[in-house]
C-alpha positions as a printed NumPy array, in Angstrom:
array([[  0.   ,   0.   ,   0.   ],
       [  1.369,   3.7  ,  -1.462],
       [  0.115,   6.494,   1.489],
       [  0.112,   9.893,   0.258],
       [  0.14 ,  11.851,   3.705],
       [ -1.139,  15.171,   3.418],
       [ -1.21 ,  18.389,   5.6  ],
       [ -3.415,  21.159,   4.169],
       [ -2.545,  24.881,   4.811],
       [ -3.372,  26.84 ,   7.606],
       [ -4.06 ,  30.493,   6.622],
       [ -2.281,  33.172,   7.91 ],
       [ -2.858,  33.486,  11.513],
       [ -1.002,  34.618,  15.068],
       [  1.045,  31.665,  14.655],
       [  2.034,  31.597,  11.435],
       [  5.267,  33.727,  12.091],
       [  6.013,  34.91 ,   8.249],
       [  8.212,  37.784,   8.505],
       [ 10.739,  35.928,  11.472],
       [ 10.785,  32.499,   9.444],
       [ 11.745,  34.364,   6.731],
       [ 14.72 ,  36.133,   8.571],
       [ 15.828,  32.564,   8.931],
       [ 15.053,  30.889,   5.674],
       [ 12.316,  28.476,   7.111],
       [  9.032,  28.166,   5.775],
       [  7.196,  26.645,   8.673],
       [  7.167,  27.062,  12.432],
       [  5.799,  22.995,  13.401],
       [  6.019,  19.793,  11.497],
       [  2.336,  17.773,  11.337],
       [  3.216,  15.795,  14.574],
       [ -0.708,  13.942,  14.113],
       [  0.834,  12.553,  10.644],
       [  3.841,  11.19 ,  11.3  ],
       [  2.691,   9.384,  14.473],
       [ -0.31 ,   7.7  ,  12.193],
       [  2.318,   6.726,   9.819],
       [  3.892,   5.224,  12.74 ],
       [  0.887,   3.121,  13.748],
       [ -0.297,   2.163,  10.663],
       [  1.956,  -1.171,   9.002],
       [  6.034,  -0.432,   8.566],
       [  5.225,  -2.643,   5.171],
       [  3.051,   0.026,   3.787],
       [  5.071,   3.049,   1.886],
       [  4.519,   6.509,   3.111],
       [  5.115,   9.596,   1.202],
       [  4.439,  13.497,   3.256],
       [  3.571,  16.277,   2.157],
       [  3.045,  19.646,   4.221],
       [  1.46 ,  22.36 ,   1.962],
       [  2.413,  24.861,   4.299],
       [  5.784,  24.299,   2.82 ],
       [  5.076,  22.99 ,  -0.833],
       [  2.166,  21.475,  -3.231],
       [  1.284,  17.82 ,  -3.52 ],
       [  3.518,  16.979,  -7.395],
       [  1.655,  15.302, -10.047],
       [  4.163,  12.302,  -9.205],
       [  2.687,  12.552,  -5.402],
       [ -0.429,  11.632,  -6.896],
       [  0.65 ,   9.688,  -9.42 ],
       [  2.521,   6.994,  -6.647],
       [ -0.492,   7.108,  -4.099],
       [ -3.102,   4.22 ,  -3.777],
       [ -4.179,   6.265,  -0.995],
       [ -4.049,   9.475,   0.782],
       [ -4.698,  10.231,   4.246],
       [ -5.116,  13.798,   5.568],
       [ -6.049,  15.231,   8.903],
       [ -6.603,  18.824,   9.763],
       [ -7.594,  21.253,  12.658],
       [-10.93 ,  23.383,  11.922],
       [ -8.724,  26.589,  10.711],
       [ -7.398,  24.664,   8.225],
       [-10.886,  23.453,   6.851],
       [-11.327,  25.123,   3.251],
       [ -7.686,  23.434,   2.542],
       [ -8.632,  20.073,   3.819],
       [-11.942,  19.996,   1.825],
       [-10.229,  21.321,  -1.498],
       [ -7.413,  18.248,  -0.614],
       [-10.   ,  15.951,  -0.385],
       [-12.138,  16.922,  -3.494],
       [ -8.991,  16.77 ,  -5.217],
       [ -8.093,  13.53 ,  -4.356],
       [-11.362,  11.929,  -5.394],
       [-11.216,  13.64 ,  -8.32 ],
       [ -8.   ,  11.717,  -9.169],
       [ -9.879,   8.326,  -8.433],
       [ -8.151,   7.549,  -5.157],
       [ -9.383,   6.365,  -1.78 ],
       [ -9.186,   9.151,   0.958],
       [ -8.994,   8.727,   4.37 ],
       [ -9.127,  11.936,   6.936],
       [ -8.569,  12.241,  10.821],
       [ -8.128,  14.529,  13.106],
       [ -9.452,  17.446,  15.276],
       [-11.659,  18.891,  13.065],
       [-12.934,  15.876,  11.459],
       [-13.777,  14.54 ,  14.683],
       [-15.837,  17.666,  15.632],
       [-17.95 ,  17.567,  12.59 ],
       [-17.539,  14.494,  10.335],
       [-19.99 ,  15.139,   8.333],
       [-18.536,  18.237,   6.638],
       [-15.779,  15.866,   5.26 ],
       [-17.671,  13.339,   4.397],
       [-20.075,  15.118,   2.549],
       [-17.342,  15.782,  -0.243],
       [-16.395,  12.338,  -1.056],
       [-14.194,  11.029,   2.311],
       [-14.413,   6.86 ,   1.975],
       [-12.787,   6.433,   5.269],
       [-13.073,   8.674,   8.303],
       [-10.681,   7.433,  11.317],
       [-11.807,  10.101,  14.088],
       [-11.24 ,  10.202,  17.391],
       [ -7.358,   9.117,  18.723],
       [ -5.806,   6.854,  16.113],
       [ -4.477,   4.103,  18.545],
       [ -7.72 ,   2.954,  18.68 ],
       [ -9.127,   3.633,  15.493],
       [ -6.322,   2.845,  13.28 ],
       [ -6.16 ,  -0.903,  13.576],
       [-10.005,  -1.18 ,  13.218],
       [ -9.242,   1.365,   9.613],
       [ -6.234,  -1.118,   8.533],
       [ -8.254,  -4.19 ,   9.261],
       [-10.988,  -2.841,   6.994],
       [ -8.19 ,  -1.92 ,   3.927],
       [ -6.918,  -5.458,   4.277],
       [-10.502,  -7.213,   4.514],
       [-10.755,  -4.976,   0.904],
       [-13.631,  -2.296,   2.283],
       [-13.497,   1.145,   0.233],
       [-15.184,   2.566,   2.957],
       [-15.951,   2.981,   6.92 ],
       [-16.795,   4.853,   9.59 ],
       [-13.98 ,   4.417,  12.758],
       [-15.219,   5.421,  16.014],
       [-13.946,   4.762,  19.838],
       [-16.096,   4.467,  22.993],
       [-12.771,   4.748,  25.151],
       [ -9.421,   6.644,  25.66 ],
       [ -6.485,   5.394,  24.609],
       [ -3.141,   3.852,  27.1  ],
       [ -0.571,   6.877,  24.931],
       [  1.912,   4.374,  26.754],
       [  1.937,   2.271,  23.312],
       [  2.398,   5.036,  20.863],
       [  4.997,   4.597,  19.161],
       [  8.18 ,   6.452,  17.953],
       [  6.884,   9.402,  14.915],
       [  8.219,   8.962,  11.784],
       [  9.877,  12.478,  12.288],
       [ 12.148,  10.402,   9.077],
       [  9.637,  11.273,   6.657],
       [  9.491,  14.989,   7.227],
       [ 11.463,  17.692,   5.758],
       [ 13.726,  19.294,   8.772],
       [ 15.093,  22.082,   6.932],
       [ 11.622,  23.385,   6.494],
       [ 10.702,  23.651,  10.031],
       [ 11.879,  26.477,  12.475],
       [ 10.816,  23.926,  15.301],
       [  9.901,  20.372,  16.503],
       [  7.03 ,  18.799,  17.995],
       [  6.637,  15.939,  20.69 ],
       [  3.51 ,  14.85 ,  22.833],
       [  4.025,  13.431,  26.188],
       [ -0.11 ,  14.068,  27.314],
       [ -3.25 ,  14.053,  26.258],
       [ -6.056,  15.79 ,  28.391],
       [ -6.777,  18.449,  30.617],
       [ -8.064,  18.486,  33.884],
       [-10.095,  21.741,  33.819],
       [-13.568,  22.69 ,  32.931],
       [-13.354,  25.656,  30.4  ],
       [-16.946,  25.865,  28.848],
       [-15.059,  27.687,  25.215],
       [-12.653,  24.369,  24.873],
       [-12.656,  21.779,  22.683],
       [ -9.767,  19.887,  24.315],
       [-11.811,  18.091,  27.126],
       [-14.535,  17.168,  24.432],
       [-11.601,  15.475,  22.384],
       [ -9.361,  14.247,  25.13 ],
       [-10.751,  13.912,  28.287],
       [-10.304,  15.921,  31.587],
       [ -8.082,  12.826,  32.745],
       [ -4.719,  13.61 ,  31.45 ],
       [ -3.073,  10.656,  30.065],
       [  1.046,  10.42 ,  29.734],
       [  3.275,   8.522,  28.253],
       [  6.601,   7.333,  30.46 ],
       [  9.915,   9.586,  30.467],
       [ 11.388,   6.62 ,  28.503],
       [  9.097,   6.75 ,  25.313],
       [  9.221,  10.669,  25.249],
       [ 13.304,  10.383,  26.154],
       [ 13.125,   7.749,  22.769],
       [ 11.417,  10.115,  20.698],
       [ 13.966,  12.789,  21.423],
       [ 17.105,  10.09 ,  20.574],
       [ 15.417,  10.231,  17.051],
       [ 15.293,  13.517,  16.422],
       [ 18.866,  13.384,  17.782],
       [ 19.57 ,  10.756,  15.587],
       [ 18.593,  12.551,  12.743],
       [ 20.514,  15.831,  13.669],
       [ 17.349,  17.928,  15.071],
       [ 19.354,  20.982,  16.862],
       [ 16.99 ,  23.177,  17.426],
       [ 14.013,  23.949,  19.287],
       [ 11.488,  21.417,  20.257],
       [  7.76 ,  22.457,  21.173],
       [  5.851,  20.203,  23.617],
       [  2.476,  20.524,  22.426],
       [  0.321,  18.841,  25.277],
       [ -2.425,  21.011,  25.59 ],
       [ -1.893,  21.436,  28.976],
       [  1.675,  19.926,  29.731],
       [  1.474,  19.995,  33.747],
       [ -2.2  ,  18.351,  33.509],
       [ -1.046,  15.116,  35.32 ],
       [  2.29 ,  16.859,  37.604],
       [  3.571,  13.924,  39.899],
       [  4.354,  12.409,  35.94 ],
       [  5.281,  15.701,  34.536],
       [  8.044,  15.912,  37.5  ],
       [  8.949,  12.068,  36.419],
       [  9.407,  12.798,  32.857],
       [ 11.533,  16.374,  33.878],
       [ 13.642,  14.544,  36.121],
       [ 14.708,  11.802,  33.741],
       [ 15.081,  15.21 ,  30.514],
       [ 17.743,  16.699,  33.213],
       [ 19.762,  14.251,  33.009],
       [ 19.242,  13.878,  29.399],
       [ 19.999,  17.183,  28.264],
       [ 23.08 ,  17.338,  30.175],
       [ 24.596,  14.326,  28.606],
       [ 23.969,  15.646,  25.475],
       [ 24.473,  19.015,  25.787],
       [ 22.078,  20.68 ,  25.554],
       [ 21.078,  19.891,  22.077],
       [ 17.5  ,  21.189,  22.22 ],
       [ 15.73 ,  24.219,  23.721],
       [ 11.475,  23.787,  24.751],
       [  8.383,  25.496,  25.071],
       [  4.977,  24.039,  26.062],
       [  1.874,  25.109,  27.113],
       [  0.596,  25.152,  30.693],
       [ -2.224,  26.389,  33.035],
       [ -1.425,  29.165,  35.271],
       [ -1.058,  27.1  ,  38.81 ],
       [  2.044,  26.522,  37.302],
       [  3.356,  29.477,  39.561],
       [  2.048,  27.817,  42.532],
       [  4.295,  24.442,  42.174],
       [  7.921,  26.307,  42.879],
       [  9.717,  22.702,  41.994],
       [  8.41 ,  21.899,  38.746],
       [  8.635,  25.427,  37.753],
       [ 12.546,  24.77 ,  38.392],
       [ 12.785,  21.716,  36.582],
       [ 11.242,  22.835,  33.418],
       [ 13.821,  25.668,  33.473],
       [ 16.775,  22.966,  34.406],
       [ 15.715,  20.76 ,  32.101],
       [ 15.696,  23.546,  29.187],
       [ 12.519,  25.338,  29.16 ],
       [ 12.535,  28.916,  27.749],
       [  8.978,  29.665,  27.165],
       [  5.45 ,  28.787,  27.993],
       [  1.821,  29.667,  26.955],
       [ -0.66 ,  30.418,  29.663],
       [ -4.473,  30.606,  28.684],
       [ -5.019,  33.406,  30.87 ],
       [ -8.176,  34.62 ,  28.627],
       [ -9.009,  37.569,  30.467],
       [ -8.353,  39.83 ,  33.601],
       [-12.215,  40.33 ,  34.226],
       [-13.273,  37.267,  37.273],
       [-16.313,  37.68 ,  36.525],
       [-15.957,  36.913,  32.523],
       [-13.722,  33.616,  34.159],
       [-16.15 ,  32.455,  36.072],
       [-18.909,  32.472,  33.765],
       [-16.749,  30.397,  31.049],
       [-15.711,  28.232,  34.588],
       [-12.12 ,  28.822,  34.322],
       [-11.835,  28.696,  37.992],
       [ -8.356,  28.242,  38.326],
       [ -7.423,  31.68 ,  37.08 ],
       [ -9.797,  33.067,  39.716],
       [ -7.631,  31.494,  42.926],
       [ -4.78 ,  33.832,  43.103],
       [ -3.297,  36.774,  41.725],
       [ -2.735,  36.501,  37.842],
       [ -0.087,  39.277,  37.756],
       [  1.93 ,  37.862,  40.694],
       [  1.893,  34.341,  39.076],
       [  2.692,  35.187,  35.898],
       [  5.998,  37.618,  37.864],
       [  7.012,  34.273,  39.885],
       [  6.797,  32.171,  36.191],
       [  9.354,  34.671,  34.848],
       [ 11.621,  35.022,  37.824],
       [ 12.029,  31.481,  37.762],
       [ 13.363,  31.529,  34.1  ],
       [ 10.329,  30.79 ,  31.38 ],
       [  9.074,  33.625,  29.283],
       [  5.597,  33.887,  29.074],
       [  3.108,  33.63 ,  26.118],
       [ -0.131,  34.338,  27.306],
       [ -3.94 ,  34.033,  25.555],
       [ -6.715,  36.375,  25.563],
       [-10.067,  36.287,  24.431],
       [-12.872,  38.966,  24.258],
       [-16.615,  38.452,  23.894],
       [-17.707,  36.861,  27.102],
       [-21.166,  36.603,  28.122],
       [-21.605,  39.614,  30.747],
       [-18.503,  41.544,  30.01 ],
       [-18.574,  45.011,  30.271],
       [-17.471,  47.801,  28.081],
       [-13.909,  48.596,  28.262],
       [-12.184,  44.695,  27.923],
       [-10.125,  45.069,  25.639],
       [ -8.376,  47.994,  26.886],
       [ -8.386,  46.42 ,  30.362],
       [ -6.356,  43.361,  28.626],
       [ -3.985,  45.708,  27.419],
       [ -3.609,  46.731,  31.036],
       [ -2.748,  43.782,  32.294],
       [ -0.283,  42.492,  29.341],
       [  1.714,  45.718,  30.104],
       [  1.338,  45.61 ,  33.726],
       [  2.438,  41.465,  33.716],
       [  5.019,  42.18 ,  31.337],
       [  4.142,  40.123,  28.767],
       [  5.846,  39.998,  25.281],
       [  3.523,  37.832,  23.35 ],
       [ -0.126,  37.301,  23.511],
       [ -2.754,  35.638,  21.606],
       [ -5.669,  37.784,  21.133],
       [ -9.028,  36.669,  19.896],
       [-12.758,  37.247,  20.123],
       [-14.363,  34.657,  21.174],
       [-15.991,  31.227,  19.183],
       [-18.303,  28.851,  20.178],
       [-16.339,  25.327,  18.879],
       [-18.329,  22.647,  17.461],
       [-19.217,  20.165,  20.747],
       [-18.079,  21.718,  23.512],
       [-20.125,  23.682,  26.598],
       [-20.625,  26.907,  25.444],
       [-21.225,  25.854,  21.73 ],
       [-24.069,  23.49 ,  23.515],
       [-25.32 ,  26.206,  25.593],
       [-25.596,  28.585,  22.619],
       [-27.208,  25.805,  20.648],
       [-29.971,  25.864,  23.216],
       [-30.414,  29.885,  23.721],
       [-31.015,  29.97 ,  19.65 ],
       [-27.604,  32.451,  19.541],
       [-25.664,  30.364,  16.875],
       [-25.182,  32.187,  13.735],
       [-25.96 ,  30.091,  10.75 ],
       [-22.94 ,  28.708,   9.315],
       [-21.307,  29.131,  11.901],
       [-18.467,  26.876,  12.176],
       [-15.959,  27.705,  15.154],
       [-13.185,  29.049,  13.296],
       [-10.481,  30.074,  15.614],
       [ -8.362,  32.116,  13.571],
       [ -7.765,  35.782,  14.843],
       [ -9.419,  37.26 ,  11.591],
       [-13.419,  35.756,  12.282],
       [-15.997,  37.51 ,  13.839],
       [-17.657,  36.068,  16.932],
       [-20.134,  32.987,  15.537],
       [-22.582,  33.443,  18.013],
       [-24.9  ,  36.573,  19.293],
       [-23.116,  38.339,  22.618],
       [-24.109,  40.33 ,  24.949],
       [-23.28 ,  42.895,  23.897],
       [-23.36 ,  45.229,  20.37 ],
       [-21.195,  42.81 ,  18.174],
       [-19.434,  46.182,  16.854],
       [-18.493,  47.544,  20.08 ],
       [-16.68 ,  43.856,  20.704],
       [-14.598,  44.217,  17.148],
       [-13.785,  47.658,  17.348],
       [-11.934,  47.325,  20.689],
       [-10.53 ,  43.942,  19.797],
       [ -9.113,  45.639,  16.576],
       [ -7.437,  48.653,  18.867],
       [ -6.445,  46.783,  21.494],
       [ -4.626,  44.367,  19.083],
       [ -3.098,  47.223,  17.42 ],
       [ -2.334,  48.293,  20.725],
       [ -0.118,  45.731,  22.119],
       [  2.069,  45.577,  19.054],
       [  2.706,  48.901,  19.134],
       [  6.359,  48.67 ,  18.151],
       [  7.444,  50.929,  21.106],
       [  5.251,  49.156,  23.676],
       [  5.91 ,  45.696,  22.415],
       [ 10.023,  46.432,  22.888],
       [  9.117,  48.074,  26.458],
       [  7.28 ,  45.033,  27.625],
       [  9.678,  43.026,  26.376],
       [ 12.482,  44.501,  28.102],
       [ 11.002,  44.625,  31.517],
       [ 10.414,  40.861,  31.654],
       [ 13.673,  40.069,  30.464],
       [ 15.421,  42.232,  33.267],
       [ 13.887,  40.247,  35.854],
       [ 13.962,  36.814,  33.998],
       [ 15.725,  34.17 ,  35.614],
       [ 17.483,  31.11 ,  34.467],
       [ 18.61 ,  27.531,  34.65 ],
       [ 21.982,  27.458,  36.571],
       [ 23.838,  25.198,  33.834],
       [ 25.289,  26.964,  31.297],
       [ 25.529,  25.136,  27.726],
       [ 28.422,  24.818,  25.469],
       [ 29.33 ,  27.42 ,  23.203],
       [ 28.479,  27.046,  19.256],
       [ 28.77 ,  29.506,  16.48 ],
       [ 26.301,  30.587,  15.054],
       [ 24.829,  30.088,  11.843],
       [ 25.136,  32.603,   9.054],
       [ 21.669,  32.835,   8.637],
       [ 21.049,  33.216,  12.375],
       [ 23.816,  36.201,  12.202],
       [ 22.059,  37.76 ,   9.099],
       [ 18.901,  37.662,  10.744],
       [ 20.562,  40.028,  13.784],
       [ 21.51 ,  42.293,  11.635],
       [ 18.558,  42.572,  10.483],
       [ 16.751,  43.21 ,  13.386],
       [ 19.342,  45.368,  14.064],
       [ 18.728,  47.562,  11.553],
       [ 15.001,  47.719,  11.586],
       [ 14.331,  48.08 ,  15.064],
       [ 17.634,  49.585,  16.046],
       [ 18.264,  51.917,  12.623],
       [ 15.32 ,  52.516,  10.615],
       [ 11.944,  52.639,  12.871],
       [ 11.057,  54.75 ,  16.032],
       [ 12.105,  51.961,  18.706],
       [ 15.827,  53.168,  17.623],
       [ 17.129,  54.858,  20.61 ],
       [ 14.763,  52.469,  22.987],
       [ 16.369,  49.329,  21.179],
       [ 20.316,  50.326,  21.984],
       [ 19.338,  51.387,  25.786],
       [ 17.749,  47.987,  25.954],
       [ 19.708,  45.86 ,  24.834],
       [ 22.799,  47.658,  26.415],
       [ 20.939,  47.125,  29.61 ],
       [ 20.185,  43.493,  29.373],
       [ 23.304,  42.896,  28.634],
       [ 24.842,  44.432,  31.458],
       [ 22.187,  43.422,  33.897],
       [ 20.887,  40.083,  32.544],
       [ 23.436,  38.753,  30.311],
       [ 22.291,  34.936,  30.514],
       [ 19.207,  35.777,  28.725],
       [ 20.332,  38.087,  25.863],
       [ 19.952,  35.499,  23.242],
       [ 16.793,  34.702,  23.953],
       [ 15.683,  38.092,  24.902],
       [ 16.829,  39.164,  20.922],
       [ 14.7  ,  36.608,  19.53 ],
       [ 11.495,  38.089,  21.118],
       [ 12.372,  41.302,  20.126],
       [ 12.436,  39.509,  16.613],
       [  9.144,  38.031,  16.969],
       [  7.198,  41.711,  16.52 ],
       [  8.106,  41.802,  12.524],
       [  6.01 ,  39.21 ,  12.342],
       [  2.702,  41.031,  14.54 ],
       [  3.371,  44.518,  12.92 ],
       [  2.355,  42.87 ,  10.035],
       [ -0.506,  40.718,  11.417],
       [ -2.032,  43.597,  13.448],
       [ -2.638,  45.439,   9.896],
       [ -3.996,  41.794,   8.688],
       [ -6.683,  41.565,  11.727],
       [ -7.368,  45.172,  11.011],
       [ -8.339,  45.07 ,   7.524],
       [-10.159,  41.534,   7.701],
       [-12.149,  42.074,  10.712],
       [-13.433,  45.738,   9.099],
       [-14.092,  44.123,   6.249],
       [-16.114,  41.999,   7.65 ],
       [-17.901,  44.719,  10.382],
       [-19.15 ,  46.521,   7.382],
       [-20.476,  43.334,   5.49 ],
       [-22.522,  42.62 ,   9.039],
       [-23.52 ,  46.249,   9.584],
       [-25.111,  46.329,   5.923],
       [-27.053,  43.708,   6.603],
       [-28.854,  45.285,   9.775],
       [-26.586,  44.513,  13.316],
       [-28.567,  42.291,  15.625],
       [-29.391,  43.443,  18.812],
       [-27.207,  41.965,  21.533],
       [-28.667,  39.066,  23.278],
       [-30.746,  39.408,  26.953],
       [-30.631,  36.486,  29.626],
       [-33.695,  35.021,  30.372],
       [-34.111,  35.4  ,  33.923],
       [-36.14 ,  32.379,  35.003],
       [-39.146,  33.098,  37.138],
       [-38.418,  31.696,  40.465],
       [-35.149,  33.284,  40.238],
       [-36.869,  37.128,  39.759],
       [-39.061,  35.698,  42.904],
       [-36.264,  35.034,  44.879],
       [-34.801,  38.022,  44.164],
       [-37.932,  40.126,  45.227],
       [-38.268,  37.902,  48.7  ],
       [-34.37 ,  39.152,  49.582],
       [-35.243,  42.473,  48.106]])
């Protein structure tokens, strides 16, 4: 059996990261870890051809070769995957699609032509898809009732991707999250129990990309990576010791839930065991807006003195926001600025909010009749909300757009930068000196010359970086790259801009809808009027 593996594109979005991959000649930021671990599972005797069209088209060879082709996809990479697919068919071969998205909605794929649809996680479903091929099916629907032990995934075939192409790896080590968010999609895929595998699969994983002379960075993309922590301080334990012997080969990021700041040892090993950044789904500074999407652990302590204690210890913080809660009062997108600036943090996500297909909130809409036809859940930063707020849908885009623009303000984006490098700590090994690439030395002159040269930022570039480097020297190199990180969100902030105006006018021609009241249930107004 010839297996056409195909990724389909992702449009441009907050992570797409243009303008810095281009600074160092890479095309993509992450490699389609789903793929290559499904080419893992399925038979070694089957051949297996990739192709990520994020960094180049499927060939006419490509489809020549295939008997089949198997793509997965997450929702913002839908019109791609359904073009893919339609394409496929049209070339008389048998598709087979997985995945996120899939999963959420399978009917959307298989209404253009999908024979096979292996949804849910592929440890399960994939035997039950292979048996079918070799029984001679052309078709099937592959479904599991139960989670999957991740302790028998195997190895990726990171062999069949193309390295040079990515600026980054990826490696799983959970699955599941423990939390209740009513917006997210992850406990409706994965389960609230977080499943790991055991330090010596993930160590394995990382001897292969050793093995196949992976020196860069390596992303950890459990959704929430300190879901399950007792196995989380296992796994960290073992990648000390690891890293050390090979020195330091690879750096990591992940993403994490804020109580991270409350656990002071695993916030210690991360950062000892090469840790540089993490995400935190902080979503907004309003408690009120967090505890009516039931994100309760952001509501327990202080979100500005965790995310201080998550820097002093050494990781740099991504964080996410979201706008567009039910209840939330004027003013929220300015009040996220706020806090970014006051927490000192370089990068954020920033997003109105979207009802996903399945989960909570998408159910609760579902019942309150808010759902906007069509409405599909797309997360990309460029969408208008897909369901009716609470408040005037304008009001919502017009501060999203402002506040985006806002916190990449070139000047304010180098500010924050600076002040959570200065008090950034770090791990207390040092790693071996290496020179550096040519392209990675082009790429600081370049910054060099926009930010400290040609734009306004010049004279707060050279006082910063003069600074850090007196004051914080251990984190200059990584401090650099985040200054590098806002060519790519000067651009993207004009992107959001234009797109989501676009789109305001498109809705305001057609009449706005007025925002959406609560029903306030009978008994409850009683109530109300007895305390009264």
């Amino acid at each position: 059996m010839r297996v056409l593996l195909v990724y389909p594109v992702f449009p441009k979005t907050f992570w797409s990261y243009e303008k810095i991959l281009d600074l160092v000649n890479r095309k993509v930021l992450l490699p389609p870890l789903g793929l290559v671990t499904v080419a893992a599972i399925l038979p070694q005797e089957w051949e297996f051809k990739l192709v990520d069209r994020n960094i180049r088209a499927v060939t006419e060879a490509e489809w020549e070769w295939a008997d089949m082709v198997i793509l997965s996809a997450m929702i913002v990479q839908k019109q791609d995957l359904l073009d893919q697919i339609k394409e496929a068919k049209q070339r008389g071969k048998l598709v087979a699609v997985g995945g996120p998205y899939p999963t959420s909605v399978p009917h959307e794929v298989q209404n253009v032509g999908t024979d096979f649809l292996i949804l849910d996680e592929g440890e399960i479903t994939l035997p039950m898809f292979v048996e079918a091929v070799n029984k001679g099916e052309k078709s099937g629907i592959f479904r599991a009732t139960e989670k999957p032990d991740v302790t028998s995934t195997p190895i990726p075939r990171f062999d069949l991707l193309e390295f040079d192409a990515y600026d980054s790896m990826s490696v799983q080590f959970s699955r599941g999250c423990p939390f209740q968010c009513e917006f997210c999609d992850i406990i409706v895929l994965y389960g609230r129990k977080p499943r790991t595998k055991n330090p010596e699969q993930l160590l394995a994983e990382l001897d292969r990309l050793y093995e196949l002379g992976w020196r860069r960075s390596v992303f950890m993309v459990d959704d929430n990576f300190i879901g399950n922590k007792r196995n989380v301080k296992l796994l960290l334990k073992e990648l000390k010791i690891w890293m050390a012997e090979h020195q330091y080969p690879f750096s990591f990021d992940t993403e994490a839930s804020i109580d991270l700041a409350q656990d002071e040892e695993l916030m210690q090993l991360m950062v000892e065991s090469g840790f540089k950044a993490v995400f935190l789904g902080i979503e907004t500074p309003d408690e009120d807006s967090l505890q009516m999407t039931k994100k309760f652990q952001n509501t327990r302590s202080s979100l500005t003195d965790a995310v201080e204690t998550i820097i002093r210890t050494g990781l740099r913080p991504m964080a996410g926001f979201i706008i567009g809660f039910d209840g939330e009062k004027s003013g929220a997108g300015s009040r996220i600025v706020r806090f970014a600036e006051q927490a000192a943090i370089p990068s954020t996500t920033f997003a109105m909010l979207q009802a996903l297909p399945n989960t909570a909130l998408w159910h609760r809409l579902s019942r309150e009749g808010r759902l906007r036809e069509n409405a599909d859940g797309n997360i990309n930063q460029t969408t208008l909300m897909n369901f009716v707020a609470t408040r005037p849908l304008e009001e919502i885009a017009r501060e999203y757009v402002e506040a985006f623009c806002a916190l990449y303000d070139p000047v304010a984006y180098l500010d924050r930068t600076y002040r959570c490098f200065m008090i950034m700590g770090g791990p207390s090994w040092t790693a071996p000196a290496k020179m550096p690439e040519l392209i990675v030395v082009k790429a600081f002159l370049t910054i060099i010359w926009r930010q400290g040269i040609k734009r306004e930022t010049r004279w707060k570039f050279w006082h910063h970086l003069f600074s850090i480097l007196k004051h914080n020297p251990k984190v200059f190199d990584h401090y650099l790259a985040t200054c590098a990180h806002n060519e790519h969100f000067l651009e993207y902030r004009q992107i959001v801009r234009d797109q989501i105006e676009a789109q305001l006018a498109e809705y305001l021609a057609q009449g706005a809808e007025k925002p959406y009241v609560p029903v306030v249930k009978a008994e409850k107004v009683e109530k109300a009027e007895a305390i009264a």
